[in-house]
N, C-alpha and C positions, 0 to 999 in steps of 0.2 A: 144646803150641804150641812148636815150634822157632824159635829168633828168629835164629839165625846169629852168635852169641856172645852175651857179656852184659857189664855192668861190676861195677860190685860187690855182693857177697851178704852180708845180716847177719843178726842177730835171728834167726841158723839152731840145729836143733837138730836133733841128730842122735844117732837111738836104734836101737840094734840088739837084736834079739827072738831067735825060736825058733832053735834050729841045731839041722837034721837031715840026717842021709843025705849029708853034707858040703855043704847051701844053709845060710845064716841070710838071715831076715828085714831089711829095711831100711827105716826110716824118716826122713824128712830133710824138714822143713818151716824156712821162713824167708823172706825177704824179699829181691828184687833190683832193679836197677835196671835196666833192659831198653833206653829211651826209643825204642821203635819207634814209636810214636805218641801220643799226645793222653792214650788212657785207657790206655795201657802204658808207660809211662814212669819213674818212682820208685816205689819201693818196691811193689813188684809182688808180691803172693804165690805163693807155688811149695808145691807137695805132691809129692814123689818115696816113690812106695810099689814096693820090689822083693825082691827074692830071689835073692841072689847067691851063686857058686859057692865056694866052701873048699879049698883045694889046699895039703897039707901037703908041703914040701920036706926 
């Protein structure tokens, strides 16, 4: 769900996994505050599961 910003994110934890072929793994779970409506409002949970790119400079 895209909400068009957010207010603020807590109770987050943020874990990074496998690195291969220059991707690692991403995990990122915690709690935001959204108040787009009624049952989305405080303390909203989020789950962000990706695999991002590695670029050595």
């Amino acid at each position: 769900m895209y909400v068009f910003g957010h207010h603020d994110v807590y109770d987050t934890t943020l874990a990074f996994g496998r690195m291969a072929a220059e991707h690692i793994e991403l995990a990122w779970d915690g709690l935001c505050d959204v108040f787009w409506s009624s049952d989305f409002a405080e303390a909203v949970p989020f789950q962000c599961r990706c695999v991002a790119s590695v670029r050595h400079r």
